[in-house]
Backbone as a printed PyTorch tensor [residue, N CA C, xyz], in Angstrom:
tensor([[[ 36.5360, 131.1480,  72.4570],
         [ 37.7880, 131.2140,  71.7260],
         [ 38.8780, 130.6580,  72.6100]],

        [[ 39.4850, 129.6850,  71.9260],
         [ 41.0300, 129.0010,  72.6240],
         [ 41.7280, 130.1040,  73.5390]],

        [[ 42.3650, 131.3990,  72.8500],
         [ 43.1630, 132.3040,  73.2350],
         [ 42.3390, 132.9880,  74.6570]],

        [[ 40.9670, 133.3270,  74.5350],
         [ 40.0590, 133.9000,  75.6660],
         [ 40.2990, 132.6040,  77.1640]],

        [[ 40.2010, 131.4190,  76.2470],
         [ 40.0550, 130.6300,  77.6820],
         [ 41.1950, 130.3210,  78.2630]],

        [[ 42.1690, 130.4180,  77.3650],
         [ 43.6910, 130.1230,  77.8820],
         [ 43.9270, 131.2650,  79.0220]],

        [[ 43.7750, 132.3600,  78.5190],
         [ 44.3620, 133.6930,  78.6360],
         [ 43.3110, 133.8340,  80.4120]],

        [[ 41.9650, 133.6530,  80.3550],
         [ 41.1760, 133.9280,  81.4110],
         [ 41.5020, 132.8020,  82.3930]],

        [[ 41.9120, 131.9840,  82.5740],
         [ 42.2460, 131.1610,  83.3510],
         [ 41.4310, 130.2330,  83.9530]],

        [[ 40.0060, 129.2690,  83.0750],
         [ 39.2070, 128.9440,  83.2740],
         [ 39.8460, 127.2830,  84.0540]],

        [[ 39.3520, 126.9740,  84.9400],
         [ 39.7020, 126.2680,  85.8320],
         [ 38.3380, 125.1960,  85.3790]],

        [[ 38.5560, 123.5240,  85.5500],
         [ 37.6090, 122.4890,  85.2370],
         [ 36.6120, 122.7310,  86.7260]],

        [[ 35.4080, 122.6330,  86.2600],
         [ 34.4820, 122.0950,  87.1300],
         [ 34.5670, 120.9540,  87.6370]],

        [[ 33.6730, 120.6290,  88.3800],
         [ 33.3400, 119.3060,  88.8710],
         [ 35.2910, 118.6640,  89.7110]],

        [[ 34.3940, 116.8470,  90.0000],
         [ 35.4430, 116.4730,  90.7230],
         [ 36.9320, 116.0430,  89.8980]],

        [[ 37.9250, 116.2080,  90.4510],
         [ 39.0950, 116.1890,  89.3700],
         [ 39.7510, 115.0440,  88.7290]],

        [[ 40.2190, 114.9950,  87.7600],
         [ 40.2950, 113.6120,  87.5330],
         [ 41.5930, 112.8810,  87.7780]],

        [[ 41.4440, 111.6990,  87.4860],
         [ 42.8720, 111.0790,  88.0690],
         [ 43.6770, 111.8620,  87.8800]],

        [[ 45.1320, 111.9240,  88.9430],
         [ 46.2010, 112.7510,  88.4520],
         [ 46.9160, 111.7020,  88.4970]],

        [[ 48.8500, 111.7400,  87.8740],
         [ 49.7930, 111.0480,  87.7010],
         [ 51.0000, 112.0000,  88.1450]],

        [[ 51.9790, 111.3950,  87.2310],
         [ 52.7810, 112.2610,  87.4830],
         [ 53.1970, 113.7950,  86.8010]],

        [[ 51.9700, 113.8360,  85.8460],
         [ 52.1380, 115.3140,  85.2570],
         [ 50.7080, 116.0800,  85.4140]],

        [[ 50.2060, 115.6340,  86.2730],
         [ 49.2660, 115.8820,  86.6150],
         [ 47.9220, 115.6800,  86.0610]],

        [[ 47.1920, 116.1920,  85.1900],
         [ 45.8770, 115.2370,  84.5500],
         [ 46.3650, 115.2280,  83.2080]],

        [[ 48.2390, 115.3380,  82.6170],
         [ 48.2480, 115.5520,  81.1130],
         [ 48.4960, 114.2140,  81.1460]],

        [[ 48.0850, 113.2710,  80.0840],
         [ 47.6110, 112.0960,  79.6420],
         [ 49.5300, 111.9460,  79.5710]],

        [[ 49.7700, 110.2660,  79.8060],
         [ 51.0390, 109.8320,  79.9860],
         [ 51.8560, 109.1570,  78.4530]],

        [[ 52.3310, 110.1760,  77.9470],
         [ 52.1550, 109.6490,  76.1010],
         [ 53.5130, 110.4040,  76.0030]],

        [[ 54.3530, 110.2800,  74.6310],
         [ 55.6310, 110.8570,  74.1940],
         [ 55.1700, 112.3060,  73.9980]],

        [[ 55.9230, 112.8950,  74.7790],
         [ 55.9580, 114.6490,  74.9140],
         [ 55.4030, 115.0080,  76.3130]],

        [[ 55.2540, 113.9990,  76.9400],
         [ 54.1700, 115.3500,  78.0350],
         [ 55.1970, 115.7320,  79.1640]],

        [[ 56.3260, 115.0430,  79.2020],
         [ 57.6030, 115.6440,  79.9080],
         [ 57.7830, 117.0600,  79.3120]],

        [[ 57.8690, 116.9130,  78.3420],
         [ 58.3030, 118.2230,  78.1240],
         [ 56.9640, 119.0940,  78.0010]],

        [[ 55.8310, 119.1940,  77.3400],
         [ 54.5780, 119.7750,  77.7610],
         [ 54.7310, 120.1750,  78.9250]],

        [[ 54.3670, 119.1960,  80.1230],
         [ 54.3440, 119.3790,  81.6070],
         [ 55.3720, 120.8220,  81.5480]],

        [[ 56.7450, 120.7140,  81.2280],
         [ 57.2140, 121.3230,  82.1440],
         [ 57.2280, 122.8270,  81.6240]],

        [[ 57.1010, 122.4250,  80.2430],
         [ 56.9330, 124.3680,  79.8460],
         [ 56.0220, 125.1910,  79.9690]],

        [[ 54.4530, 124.6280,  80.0260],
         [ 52.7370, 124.4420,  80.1220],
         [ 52.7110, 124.7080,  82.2680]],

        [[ 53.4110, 123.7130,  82.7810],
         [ 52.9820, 124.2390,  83.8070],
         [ 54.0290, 125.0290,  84.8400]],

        [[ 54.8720, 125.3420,  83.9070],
         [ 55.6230, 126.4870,  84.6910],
         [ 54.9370, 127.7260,  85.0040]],

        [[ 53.8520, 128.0020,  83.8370],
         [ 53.2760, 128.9820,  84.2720],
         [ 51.7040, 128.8040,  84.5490]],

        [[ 51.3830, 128.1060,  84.2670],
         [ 49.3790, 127.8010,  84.8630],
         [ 49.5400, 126.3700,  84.6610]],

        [[ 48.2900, 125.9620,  85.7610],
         [ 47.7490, 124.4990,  85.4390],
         [ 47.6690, 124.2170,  84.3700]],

        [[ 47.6770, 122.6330,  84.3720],
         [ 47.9340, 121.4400,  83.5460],
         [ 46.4680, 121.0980,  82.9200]],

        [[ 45.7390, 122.0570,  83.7680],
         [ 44.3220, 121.3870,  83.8620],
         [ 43.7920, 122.6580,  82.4360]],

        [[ 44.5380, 123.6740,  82.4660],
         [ 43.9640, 124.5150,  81.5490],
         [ 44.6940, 124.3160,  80.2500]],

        [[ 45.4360, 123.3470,  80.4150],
         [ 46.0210, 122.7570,  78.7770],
         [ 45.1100, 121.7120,  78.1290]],

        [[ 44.6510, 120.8100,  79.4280],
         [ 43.7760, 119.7590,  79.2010],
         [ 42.4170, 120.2380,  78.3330]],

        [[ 41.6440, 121.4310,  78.9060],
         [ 40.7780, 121.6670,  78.4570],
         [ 40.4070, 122.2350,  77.0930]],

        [[ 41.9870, 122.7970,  76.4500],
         [ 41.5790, 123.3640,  75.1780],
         [ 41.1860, 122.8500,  73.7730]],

        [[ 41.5710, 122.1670,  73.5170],
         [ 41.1070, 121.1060,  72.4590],
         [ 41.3620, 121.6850,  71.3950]],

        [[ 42.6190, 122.0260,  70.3730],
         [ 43.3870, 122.8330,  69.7360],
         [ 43.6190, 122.8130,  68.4460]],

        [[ 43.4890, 123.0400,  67.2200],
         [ 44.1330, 122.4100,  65.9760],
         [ 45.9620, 122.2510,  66.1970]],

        [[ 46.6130, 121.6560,  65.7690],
         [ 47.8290, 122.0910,  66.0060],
         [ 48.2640, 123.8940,  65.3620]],

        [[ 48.0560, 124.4170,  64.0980],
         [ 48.1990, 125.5200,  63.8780],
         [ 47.4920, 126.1190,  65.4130]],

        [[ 46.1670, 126.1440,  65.9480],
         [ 45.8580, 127.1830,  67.2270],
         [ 47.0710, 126.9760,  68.0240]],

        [[ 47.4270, 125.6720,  68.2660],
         [ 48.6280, 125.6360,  69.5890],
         [ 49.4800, 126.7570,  68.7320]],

        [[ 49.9140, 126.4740,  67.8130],
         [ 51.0770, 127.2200,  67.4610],
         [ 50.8150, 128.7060,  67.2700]],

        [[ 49.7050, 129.0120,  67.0760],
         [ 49.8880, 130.6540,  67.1420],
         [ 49.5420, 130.8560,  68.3600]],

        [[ 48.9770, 129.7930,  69.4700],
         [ 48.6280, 130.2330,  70.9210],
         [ 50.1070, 130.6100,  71.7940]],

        [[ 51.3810, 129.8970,  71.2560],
         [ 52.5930, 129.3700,  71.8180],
         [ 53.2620, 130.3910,  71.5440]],

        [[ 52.7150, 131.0770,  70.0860],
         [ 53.6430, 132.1950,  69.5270],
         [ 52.7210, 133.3470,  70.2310]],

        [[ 51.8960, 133.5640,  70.4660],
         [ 50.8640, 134.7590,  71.0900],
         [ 51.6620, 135.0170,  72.5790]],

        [[ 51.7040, 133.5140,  73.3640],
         [ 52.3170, 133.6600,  74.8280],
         [ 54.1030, 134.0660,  74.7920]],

        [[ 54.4460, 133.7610,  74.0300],
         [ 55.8210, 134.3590,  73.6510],
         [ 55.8040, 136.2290,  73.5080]],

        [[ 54.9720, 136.3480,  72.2240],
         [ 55.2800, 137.6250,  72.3250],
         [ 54.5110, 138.6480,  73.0720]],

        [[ 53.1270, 138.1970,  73.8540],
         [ 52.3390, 138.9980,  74.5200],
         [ 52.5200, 138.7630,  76.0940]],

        [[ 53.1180, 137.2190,  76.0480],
         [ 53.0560, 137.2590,  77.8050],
         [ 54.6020, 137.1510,  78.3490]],

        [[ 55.2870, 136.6680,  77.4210],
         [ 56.9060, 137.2070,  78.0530],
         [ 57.3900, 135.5620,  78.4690]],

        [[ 56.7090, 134.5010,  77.8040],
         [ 57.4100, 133.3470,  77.8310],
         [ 58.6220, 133.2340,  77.0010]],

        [[ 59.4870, 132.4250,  77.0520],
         [ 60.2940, 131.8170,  76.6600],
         [ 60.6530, 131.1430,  75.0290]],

        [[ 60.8630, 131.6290,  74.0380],
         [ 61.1010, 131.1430,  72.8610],
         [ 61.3500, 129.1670,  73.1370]],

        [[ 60.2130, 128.9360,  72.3350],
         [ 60.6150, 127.1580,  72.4670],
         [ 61.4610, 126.9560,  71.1130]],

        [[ 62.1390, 126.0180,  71.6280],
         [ 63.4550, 125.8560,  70.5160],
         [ 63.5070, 124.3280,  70.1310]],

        [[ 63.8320, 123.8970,  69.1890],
         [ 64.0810, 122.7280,  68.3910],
         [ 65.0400, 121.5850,  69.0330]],

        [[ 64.4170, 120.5290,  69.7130],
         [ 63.4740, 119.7430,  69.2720],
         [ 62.3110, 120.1720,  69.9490]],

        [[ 62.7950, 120.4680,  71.2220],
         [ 61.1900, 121.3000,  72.0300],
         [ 59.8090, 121.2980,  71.5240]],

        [[ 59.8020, 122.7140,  70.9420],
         [ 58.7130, 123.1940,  70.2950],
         [ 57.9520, 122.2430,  69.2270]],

        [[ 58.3590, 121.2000,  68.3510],
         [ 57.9870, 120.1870,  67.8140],
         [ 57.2300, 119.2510,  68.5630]],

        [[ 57.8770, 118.7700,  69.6480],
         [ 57.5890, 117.4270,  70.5700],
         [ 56.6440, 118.0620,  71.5230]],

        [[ 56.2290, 119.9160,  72.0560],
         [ 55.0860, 119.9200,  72.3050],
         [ 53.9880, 120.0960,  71.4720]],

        [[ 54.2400, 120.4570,  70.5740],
         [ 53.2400, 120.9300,  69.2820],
         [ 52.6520, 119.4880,  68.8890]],

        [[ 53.4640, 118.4280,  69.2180],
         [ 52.8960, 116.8320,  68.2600],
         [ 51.9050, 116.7530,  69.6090]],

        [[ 52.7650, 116.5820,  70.8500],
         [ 52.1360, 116.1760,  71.9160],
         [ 50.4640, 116.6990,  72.5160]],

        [[ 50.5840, 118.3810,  71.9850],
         [ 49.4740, 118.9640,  72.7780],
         [ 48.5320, 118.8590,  70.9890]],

        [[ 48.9780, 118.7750,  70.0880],
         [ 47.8790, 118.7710,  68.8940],
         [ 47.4210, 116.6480,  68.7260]],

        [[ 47.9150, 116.2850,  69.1360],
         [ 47.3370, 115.1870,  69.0310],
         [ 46.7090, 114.9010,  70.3790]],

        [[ 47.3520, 115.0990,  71.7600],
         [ 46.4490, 114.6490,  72.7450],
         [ 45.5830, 115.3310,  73.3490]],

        [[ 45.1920, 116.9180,  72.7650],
         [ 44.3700, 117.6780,  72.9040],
         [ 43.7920, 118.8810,  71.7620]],

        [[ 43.8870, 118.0360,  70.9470],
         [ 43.2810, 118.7790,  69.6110],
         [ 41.5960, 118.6310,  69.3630]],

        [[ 41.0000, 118.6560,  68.4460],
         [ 39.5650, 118.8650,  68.1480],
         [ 38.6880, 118.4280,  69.2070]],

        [[ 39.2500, 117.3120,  68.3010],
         [ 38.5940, 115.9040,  68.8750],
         [ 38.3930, 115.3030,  70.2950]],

        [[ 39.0880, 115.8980,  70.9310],
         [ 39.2730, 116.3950,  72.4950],
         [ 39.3630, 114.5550,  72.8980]],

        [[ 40.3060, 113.5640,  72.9020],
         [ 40.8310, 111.9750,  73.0150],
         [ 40.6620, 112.1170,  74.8220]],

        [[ 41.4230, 112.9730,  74.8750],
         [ 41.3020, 113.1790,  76.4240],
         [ 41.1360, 114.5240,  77.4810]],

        [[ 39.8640, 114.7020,  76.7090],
         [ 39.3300, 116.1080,  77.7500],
         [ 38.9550, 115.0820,  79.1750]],

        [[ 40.0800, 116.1850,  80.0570],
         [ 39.1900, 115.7790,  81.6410],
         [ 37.6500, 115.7850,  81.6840]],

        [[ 37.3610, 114.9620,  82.1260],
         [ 35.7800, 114.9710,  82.5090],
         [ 35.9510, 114.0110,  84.1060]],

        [[ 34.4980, 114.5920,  84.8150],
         [ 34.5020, 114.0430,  85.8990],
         [ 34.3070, 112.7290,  85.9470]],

        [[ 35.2170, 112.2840,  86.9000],
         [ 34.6280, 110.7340,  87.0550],
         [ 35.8650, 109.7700,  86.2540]],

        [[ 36.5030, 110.4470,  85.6470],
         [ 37.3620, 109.6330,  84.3620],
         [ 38.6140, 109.5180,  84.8080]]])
């Protein structure tokens, strides 16, 4: 379950993959702002791995709000990560870290 692996803090195996400047989140419109709300509080690497519908991000975003004491994301915000993390890490997983990549 998304919420179990978010929440447990499952860290990628193997060797790591390229980093940039947001670290392994793929370099696309939103990950400025992703990056900075995503890794204020855990790796970049445990955003990478979830592979999300956009509704999961959004009740995952609303779960860490009211269970872990983050920060209400606010408009345009919350949109521009919701496009960003449901398209560049949704089902279909476009860019799950994998080793070697």
């Amino acid at each position: 379950m998304g919420l179990v692996a978010l929440a447990g803090g499952l860290m990628l195996a193997g060797p790591a993959a390229a980093e940039g400047d947001y670290g392994v989140l793929v370099d696309k419109p939103g990950v400025e702002e992703a990056y900075a709300y995503c890794a204020a509080c855990h790796s970049e690497r445990l955003v990478a791995q979830q592979g999300l519908t956009r509704e999961r991000w959004e009740s995952l975003l609303e779960w860490m709000v009211e269970e872990q004491g983050m920060a209400e994301l606010e408009e345009p915000d919350r949109s521009i990560v919701l496009d960003y993390l449901s398209e560049q890490y949704g089902p279909d997983r476009p860019n799950f870290p994998r080793p070697g990549r």
